[in-house]
PDB file of N, H, CA, C and O in Angstrom:
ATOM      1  N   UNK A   1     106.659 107.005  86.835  1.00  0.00           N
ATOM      2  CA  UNK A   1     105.568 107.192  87.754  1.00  0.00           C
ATOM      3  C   UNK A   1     105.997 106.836  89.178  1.00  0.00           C
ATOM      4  O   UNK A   1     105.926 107.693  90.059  1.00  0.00           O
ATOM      5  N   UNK A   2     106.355 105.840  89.387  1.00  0.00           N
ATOM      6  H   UNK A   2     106.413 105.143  88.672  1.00  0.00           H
ATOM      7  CA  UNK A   2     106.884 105.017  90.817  1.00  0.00           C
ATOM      8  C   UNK A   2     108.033 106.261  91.315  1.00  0.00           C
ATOM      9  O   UNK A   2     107.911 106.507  92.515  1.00  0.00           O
ATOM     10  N   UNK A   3     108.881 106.901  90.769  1.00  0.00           N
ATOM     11  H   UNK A   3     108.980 106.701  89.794  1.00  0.00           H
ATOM     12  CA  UNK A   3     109.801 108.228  90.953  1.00  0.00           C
ATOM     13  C   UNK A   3     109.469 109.089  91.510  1.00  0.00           C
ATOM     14  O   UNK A   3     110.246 109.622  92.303  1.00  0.00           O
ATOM     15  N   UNK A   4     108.292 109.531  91.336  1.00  0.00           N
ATOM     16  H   UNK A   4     107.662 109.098  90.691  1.00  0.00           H
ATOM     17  CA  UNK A   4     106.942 110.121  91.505  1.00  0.00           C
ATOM     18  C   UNK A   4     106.559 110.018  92.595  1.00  0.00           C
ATOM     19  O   UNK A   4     106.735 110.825  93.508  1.00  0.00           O
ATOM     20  N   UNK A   5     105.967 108.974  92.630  1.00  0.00           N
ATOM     21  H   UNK A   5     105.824 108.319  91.888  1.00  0.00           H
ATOM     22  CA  UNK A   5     105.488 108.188  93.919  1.00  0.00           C
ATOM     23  C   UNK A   5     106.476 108.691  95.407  1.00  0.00           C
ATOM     24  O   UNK A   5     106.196 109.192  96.496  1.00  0.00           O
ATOM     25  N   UNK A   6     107.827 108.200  94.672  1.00  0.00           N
ATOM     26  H   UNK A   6     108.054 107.793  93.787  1.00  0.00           H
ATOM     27  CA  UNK A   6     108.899 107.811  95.844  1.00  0.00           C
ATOM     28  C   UNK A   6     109.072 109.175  96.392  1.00  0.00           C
ATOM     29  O   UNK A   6     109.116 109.287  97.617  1.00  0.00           O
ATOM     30  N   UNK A   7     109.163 110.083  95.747  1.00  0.00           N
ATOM     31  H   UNK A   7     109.128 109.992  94.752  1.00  0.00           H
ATOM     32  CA  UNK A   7     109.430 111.682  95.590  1.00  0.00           C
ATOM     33  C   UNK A   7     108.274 112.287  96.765  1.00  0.00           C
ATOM     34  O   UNK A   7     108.465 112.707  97.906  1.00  0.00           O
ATOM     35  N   UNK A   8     107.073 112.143  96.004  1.00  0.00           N
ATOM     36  H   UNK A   8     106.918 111.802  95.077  1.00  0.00           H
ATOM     37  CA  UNK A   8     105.836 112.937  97.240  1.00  0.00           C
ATOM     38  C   UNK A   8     105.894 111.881  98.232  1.00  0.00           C
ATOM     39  O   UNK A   8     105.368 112.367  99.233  1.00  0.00           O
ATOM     40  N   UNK A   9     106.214 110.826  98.455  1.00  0.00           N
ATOM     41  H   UNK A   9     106.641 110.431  97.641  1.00  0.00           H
ATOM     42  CA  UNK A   9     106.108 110.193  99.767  1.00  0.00           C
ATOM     43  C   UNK A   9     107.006 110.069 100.631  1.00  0.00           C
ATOM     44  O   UNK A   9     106.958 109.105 101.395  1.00  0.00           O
ATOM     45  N   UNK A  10     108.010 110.986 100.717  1.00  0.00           N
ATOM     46  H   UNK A  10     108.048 111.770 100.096  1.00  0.00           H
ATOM     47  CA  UNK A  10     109.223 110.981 101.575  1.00  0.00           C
ATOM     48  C   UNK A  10     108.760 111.459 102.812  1.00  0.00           C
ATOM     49  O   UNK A  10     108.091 112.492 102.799  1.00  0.00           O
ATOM     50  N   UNK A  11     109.016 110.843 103.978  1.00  0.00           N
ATOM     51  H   UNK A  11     109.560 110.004 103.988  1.00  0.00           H
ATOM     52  CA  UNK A  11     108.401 111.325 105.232  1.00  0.00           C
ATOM     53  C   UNK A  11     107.050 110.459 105.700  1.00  0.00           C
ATOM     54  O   UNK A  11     106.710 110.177 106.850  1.00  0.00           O
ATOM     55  N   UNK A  12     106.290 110.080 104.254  1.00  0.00           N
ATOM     56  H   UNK A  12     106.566 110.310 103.320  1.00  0.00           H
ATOM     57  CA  UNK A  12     104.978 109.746 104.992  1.00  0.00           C
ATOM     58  C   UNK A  12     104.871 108.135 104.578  1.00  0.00           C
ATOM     59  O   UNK A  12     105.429 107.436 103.733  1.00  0.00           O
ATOM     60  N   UNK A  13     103.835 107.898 105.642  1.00  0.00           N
ATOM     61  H   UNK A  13     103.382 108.465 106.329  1.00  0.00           H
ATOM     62  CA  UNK A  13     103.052 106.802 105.136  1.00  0.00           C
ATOM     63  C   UNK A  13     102.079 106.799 104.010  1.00  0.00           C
ATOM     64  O   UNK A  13     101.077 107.502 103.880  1.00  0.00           O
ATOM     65  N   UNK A  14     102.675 105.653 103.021  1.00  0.00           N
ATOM     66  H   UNK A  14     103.490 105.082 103.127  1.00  0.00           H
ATOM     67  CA  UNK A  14     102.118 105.305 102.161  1.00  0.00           C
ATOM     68  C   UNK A  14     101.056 103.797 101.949  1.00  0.00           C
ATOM     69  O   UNK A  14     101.496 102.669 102.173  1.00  0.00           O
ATOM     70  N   UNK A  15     100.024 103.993 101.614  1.00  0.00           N
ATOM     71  H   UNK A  15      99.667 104.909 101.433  1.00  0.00           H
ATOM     72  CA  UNK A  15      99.392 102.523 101.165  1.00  0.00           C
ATOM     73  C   UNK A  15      99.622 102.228  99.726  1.00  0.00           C
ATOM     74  O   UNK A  15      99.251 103.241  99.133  1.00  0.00           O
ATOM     75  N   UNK A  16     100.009 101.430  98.943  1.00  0.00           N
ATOM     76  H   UNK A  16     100.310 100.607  99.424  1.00  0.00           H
ATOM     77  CA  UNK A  16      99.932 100.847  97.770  1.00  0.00           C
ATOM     78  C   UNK A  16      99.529  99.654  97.490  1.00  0.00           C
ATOM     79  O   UNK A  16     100.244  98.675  97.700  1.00  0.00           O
ATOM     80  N   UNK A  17      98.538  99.588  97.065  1.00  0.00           N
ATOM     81  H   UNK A  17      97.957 100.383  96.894  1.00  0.00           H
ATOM     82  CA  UNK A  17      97.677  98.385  96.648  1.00  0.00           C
ATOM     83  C   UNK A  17      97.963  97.740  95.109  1.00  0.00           C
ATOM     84  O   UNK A  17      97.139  98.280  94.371  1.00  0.00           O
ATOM     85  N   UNK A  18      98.501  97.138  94.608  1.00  0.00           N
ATOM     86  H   UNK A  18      99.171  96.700  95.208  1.00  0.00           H
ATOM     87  CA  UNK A  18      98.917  96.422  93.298  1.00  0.00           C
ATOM     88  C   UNK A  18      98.651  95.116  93.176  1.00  0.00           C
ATOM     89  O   UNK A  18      98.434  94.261  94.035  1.00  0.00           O
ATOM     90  N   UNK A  19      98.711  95.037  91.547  1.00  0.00           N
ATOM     91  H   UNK A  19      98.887  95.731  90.849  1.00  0.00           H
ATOM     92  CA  UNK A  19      98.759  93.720  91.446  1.00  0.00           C
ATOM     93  C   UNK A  19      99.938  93.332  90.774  1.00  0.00           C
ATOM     94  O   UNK A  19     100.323  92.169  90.653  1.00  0.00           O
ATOM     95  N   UNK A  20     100.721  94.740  90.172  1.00  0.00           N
ATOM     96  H   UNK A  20     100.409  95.685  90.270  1.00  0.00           H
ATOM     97  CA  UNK A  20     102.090  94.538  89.727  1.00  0.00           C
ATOM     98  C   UNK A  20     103.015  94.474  90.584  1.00  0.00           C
ATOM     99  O   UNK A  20     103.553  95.515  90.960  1.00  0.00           O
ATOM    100  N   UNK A  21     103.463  93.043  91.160  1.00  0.00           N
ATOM    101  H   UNK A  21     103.026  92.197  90.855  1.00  0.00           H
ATOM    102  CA  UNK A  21     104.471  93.097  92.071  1.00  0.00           C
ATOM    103  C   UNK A  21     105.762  93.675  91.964  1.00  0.00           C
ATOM    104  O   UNK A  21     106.521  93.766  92.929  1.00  0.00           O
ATOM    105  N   UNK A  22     106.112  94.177  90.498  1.00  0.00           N
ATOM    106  H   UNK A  22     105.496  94.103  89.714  1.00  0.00           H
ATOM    107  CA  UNK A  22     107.824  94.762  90.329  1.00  0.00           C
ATOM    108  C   UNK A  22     107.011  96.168  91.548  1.00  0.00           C
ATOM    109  O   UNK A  22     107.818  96.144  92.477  1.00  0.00           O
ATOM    110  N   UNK A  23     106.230  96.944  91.823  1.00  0.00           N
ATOM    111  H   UNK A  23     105.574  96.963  91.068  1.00  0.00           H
ATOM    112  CA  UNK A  23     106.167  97.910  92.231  1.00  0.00           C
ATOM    113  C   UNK A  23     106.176  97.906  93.662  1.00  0.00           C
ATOM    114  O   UNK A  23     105.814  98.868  94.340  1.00  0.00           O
ATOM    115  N   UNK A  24     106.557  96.907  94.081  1.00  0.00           N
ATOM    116  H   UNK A  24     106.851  96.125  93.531  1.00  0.00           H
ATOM    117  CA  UNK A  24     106.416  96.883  95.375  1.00  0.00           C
ATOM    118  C   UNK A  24     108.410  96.555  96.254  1.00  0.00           C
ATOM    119  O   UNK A  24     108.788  96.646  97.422  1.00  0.00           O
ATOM    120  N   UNK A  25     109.063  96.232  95.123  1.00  0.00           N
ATOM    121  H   UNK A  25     108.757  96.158  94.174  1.00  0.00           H
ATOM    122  CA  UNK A  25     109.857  95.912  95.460  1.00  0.00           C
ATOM    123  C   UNK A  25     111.110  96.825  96.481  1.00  0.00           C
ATOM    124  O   UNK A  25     111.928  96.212  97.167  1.00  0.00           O
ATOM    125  N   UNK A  26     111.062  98.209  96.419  1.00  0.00           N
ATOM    126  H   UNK A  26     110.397  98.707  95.862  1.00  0.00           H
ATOM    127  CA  UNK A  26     111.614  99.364  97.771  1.00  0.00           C
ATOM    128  C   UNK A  26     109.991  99.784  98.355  1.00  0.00           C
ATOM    129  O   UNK A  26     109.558 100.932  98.251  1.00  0.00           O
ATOM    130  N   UNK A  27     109.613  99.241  98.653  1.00  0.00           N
ATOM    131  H   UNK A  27     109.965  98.309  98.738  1.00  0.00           H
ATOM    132  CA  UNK A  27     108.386  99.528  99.740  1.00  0.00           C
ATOM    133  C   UNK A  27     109.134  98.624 100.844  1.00  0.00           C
ATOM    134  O   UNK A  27     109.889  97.656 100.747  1.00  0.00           O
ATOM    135  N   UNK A  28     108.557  99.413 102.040  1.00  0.00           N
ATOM    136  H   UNK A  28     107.944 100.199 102.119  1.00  0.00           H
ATOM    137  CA  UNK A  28     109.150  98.651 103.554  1.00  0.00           C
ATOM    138  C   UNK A  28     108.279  98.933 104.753  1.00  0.00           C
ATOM    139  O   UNK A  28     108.337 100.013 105.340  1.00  0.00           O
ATOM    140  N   UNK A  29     107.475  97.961 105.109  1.00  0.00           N
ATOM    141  H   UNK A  29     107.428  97.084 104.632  1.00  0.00           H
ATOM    142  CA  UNK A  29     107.465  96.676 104.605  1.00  0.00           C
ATOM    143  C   UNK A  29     106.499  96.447 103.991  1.00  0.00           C
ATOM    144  O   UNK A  29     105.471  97.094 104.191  1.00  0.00           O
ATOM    145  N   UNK A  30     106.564  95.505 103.115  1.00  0.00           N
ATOM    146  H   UNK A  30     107.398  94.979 102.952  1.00  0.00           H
ATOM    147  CA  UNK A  30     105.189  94.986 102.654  1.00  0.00           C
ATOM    148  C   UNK A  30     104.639  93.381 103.179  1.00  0.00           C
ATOM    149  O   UNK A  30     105.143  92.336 103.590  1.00  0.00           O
ATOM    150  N   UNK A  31     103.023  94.043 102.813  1.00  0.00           N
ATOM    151  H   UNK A  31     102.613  94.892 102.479  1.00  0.00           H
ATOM    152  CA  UNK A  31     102.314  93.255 103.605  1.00  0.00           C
ATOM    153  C   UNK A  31     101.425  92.377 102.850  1.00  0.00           C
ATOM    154  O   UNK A  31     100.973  92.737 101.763  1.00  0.00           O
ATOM    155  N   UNK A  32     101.122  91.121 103.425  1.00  0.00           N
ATOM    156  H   UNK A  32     101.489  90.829 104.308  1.00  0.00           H
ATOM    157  CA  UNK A  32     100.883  90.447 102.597  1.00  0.00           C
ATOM    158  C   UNK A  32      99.367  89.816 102.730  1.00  0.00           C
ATOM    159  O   UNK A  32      99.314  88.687 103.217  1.00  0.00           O
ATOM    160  N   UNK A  33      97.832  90.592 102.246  1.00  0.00           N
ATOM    161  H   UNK A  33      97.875  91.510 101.850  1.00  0.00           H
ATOM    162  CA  UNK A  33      96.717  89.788 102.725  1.00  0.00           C
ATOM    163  C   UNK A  33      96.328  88.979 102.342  1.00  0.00           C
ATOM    164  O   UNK A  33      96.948  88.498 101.394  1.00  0.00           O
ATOM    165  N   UNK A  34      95.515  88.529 102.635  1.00  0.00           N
ATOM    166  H   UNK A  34      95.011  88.920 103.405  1.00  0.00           H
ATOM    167  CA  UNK A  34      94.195  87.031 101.681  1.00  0.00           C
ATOM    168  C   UNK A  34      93.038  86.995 102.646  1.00  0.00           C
ATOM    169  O   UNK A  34      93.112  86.577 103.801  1.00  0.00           O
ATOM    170  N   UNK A  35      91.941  87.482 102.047  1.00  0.00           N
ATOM    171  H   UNK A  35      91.881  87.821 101.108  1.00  0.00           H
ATOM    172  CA  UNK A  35      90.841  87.081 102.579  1.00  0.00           C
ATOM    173  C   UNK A  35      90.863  88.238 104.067  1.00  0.00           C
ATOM    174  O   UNK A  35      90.421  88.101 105.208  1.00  0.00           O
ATOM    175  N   UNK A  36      91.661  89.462 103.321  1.00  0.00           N
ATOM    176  H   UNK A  36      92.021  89.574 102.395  1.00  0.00           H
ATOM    177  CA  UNK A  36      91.479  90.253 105.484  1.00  0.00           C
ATOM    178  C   UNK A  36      92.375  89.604 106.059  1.00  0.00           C
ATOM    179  O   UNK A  36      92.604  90.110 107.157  1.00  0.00           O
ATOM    180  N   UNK A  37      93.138  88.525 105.807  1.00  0.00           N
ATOM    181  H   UNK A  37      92.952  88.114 104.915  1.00  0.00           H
ATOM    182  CA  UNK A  37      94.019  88.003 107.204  1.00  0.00           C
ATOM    183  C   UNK A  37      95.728  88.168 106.702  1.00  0.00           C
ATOM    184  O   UNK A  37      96.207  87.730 105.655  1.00  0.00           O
ATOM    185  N   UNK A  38      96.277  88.749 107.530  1.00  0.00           N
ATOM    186  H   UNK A  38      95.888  89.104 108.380  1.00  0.00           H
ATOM    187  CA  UNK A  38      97.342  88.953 107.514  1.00  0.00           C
ATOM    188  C   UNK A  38      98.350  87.592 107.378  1.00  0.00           C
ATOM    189  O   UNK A  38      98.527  86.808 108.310  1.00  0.00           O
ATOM    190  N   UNK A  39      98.899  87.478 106.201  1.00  0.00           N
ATOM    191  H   UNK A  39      98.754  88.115 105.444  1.00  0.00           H
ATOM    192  CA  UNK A  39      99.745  86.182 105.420  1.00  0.00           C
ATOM    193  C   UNK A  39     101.496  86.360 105.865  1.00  0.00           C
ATOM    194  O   UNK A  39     102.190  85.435 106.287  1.00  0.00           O
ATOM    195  N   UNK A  40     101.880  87.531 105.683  1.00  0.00           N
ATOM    196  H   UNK A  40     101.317  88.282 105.340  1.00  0.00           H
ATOM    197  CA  UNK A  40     103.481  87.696 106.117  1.00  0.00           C
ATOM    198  C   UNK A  40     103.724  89.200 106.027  1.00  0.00           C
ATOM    199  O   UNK A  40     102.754  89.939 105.856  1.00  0.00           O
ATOM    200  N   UNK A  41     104.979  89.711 106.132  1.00  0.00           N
ATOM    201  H   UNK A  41     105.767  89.111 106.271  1.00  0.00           H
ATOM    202  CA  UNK A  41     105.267  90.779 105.587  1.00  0.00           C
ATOM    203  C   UNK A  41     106.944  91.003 105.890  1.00  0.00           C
ATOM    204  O   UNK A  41     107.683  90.143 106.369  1.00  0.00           O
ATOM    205  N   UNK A  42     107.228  91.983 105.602  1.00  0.00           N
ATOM    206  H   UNK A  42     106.628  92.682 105.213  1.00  0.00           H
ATOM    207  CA  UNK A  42     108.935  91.986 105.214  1.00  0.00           C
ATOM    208  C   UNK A  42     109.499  92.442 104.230  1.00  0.00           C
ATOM    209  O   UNK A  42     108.867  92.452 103.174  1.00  0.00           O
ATOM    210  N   UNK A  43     110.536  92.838 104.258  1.00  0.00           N
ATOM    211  H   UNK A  43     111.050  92.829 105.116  1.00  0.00           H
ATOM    212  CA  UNK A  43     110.819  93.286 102.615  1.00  0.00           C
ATOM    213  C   UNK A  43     111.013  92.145 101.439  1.00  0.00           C
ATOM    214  O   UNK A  43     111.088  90.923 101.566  1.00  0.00           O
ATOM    215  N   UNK A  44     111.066  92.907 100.328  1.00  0.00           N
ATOM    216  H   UNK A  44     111.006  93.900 100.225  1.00  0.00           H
ATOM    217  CA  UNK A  44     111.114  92.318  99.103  1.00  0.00           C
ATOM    218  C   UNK A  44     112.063  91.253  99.346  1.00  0.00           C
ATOM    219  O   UNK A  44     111.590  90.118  99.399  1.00  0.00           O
ATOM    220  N   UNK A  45     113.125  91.374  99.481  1.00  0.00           N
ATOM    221  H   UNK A  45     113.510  92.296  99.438  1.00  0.00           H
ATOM    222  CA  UNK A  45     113.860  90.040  99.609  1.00  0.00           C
ATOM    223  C   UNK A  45     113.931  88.864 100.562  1.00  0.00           C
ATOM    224  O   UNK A  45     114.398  87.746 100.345  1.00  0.00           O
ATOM    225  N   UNK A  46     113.281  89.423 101.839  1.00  0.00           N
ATOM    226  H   UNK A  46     112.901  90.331 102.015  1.00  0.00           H
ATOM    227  CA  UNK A  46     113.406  88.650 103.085  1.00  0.00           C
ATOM    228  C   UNK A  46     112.148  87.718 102.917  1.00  0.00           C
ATOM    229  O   UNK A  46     112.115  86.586 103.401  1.00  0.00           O
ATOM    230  N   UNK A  47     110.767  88.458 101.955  1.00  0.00           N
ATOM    231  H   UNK A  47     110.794  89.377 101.562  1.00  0.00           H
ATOM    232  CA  UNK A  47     109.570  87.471 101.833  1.00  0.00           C
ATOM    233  C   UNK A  47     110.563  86.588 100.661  1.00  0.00           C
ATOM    234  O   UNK A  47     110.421  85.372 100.787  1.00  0.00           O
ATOM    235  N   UNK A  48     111.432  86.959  99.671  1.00  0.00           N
ATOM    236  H   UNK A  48     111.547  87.947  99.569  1.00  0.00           H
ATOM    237  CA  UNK A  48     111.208  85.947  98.550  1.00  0.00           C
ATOM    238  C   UNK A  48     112.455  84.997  99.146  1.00  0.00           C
ATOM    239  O   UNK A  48     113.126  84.270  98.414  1.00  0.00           O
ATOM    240  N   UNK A  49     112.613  85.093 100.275  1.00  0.00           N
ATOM    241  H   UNK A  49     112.067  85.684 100.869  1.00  0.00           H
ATOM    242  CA  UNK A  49     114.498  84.184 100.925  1.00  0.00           C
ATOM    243  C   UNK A  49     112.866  83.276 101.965  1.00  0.00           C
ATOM    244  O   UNK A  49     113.211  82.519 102.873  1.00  0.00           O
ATOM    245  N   UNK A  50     111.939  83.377 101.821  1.00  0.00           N
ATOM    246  H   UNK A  50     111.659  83.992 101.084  1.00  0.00           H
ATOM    247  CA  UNK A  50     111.476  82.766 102.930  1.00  0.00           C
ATOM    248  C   UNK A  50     110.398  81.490 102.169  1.00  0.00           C
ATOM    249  O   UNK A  50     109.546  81.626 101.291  1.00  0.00           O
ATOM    250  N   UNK A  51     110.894  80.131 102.991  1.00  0.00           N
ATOM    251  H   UNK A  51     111.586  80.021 103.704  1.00  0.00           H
ATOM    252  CA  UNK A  51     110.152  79.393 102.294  1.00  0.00           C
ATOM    253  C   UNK A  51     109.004  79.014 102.444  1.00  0.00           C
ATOM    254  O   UNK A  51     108.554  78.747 103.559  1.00  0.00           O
ATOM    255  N   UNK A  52     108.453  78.938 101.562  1.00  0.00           N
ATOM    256  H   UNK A  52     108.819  79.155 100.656  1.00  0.00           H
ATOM    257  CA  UNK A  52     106.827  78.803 101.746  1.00  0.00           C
ATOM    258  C   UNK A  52     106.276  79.904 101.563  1.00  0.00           C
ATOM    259  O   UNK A  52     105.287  79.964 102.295  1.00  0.00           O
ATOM    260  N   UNK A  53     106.426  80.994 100.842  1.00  0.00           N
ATOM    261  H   UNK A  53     107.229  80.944 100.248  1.00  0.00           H
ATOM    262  CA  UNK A  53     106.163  82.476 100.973  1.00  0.00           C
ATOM    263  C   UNK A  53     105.085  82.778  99.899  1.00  0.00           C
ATOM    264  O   UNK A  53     105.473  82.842  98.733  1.00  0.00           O
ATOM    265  N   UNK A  54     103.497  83.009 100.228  1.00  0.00           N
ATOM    266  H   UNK A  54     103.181  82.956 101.175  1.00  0.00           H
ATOM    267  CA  UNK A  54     103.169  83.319  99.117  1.00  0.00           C
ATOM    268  C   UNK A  54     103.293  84.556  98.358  1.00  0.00           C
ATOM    269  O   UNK A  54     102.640  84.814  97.347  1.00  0.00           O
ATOM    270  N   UNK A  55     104.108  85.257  98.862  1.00  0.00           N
ATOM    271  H   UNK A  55     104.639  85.048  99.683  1.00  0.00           H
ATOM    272  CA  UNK A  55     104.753  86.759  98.145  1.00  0.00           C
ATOM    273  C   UNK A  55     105.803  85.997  97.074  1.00  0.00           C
ATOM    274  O   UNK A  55     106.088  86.558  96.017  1.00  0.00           O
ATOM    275  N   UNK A  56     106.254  84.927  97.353  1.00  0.00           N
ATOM    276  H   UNK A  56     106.021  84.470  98.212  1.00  0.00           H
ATOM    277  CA  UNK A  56     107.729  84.813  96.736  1.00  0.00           C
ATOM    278  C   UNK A  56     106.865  83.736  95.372  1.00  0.00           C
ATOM    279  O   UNK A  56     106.866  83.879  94.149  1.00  0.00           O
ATOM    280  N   UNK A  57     106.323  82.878  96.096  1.00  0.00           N
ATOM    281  H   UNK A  57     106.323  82.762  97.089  1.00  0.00           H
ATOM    282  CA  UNK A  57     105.155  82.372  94.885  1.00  0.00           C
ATOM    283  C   UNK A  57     103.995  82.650  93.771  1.00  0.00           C
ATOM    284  O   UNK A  57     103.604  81.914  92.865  1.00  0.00           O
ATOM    285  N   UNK A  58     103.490  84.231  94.223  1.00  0.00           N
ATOM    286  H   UNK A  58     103.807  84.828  94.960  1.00  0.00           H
ATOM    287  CA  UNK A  58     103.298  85.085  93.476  1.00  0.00           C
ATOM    288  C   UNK A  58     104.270  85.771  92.507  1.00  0.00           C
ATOM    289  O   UNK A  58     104.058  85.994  91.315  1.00  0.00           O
ATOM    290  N   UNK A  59     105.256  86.038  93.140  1.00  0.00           N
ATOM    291  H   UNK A  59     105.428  85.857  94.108  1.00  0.00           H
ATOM    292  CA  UNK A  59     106.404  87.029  92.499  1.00  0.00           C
ATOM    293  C   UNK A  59     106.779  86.165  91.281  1.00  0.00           C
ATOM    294  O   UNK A  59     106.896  86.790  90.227  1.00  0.00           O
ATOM    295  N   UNK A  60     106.985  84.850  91.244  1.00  0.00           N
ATOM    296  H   UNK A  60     106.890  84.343  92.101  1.00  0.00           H
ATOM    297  CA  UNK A  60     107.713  83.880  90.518  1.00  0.00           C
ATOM    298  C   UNK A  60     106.549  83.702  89.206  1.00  0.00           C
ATOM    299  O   UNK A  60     106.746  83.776  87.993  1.00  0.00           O
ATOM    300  N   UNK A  61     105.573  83.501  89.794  1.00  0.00           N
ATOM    301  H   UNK A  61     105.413  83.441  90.780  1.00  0.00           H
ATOM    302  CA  UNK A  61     104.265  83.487  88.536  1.00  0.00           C
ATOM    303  C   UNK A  61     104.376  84.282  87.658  1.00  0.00           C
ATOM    304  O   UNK A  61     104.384  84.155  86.433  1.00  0.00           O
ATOM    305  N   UNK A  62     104.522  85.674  88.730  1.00  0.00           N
ATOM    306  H   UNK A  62     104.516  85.778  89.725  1.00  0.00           H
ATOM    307  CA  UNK A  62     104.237  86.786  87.517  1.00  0.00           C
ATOM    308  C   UNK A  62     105.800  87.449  86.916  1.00  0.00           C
ATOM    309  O   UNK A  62     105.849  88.477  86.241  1.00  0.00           O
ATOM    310  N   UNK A  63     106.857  86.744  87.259  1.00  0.00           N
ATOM    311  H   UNK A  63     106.817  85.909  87.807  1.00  0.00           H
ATOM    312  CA  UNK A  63     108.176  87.055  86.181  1.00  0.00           C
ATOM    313  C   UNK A  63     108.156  86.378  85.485  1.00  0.00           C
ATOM    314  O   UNK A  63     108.822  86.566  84.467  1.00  0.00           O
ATOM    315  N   UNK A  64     107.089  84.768  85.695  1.00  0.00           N
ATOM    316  H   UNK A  64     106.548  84.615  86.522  1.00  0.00           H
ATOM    317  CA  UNK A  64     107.589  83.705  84.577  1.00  0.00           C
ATOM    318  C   UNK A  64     106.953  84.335  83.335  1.00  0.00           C
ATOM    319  O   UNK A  64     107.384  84.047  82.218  1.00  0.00           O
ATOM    320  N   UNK A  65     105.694  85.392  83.547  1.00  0.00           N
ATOM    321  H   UNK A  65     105.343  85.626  84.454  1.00  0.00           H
ATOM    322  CA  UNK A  65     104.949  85.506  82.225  1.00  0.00           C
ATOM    323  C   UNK A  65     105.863  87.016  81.856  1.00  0.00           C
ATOM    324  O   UNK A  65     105.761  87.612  80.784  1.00  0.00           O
ATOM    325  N   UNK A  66     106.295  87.224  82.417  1.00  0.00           N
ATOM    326  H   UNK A  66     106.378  86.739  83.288  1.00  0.00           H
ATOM    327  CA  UNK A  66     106.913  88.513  81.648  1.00  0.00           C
ATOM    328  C   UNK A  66     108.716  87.810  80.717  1.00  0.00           C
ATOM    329  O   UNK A  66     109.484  88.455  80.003  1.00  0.00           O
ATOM    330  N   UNK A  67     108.784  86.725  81.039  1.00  0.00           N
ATOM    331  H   UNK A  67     108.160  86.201  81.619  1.00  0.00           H
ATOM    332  CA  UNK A  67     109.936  86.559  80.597  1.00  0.00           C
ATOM    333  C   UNK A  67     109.514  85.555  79.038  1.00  0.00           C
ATOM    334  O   UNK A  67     110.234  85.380  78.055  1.00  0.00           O
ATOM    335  N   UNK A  68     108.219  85.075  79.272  1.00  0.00           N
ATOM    336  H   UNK A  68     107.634  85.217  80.070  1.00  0.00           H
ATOM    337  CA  UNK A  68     107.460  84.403  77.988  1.00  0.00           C
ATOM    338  C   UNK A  68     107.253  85.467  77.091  1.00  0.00           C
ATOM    339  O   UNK A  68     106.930  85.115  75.956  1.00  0.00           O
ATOM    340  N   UNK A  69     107.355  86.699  77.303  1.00  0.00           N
ATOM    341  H   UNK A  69     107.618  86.985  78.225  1.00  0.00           H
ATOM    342  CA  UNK A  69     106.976  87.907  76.217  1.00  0.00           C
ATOM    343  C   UNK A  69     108.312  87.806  74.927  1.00  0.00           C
ATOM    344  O   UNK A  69     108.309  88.583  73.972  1.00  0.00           O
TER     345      UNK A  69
END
């Protein structure tokens, strides 16, 4: 699906709204809200190299439960 995605969106702007963070990981940049207010943004690696990041503290939550499977 995400292939898909990457495929019809060449050229344009895209919004993607998730709660599965693996899908966000070649998006550039992503952005990070809470509450309407703008939290960080950056790519996938530069939010999870940054400390204090709640992208990188999210991200970590949700690999710990996929690795409990």
């Amino acid at each position: 699906m995400y292939d898909r995605i990457r495929a019809l969106s060449s050229g344009r702007t895209v919004i993607l709204i998730t709660h599965r963070l693996g899908s966000t990981r070649s998006a550039d940049p992503i952005v990070v809200l809470d509450d309407g207010r703008l939290l960080e943004q950056g790519t996938h690696a530069s939010l999870l190299a940054t400390d204090g990041s709640k992208y990188a503290a999210m991200w970590e939550k949700q690999a710990a439960t996929y690795s409990c499977q």
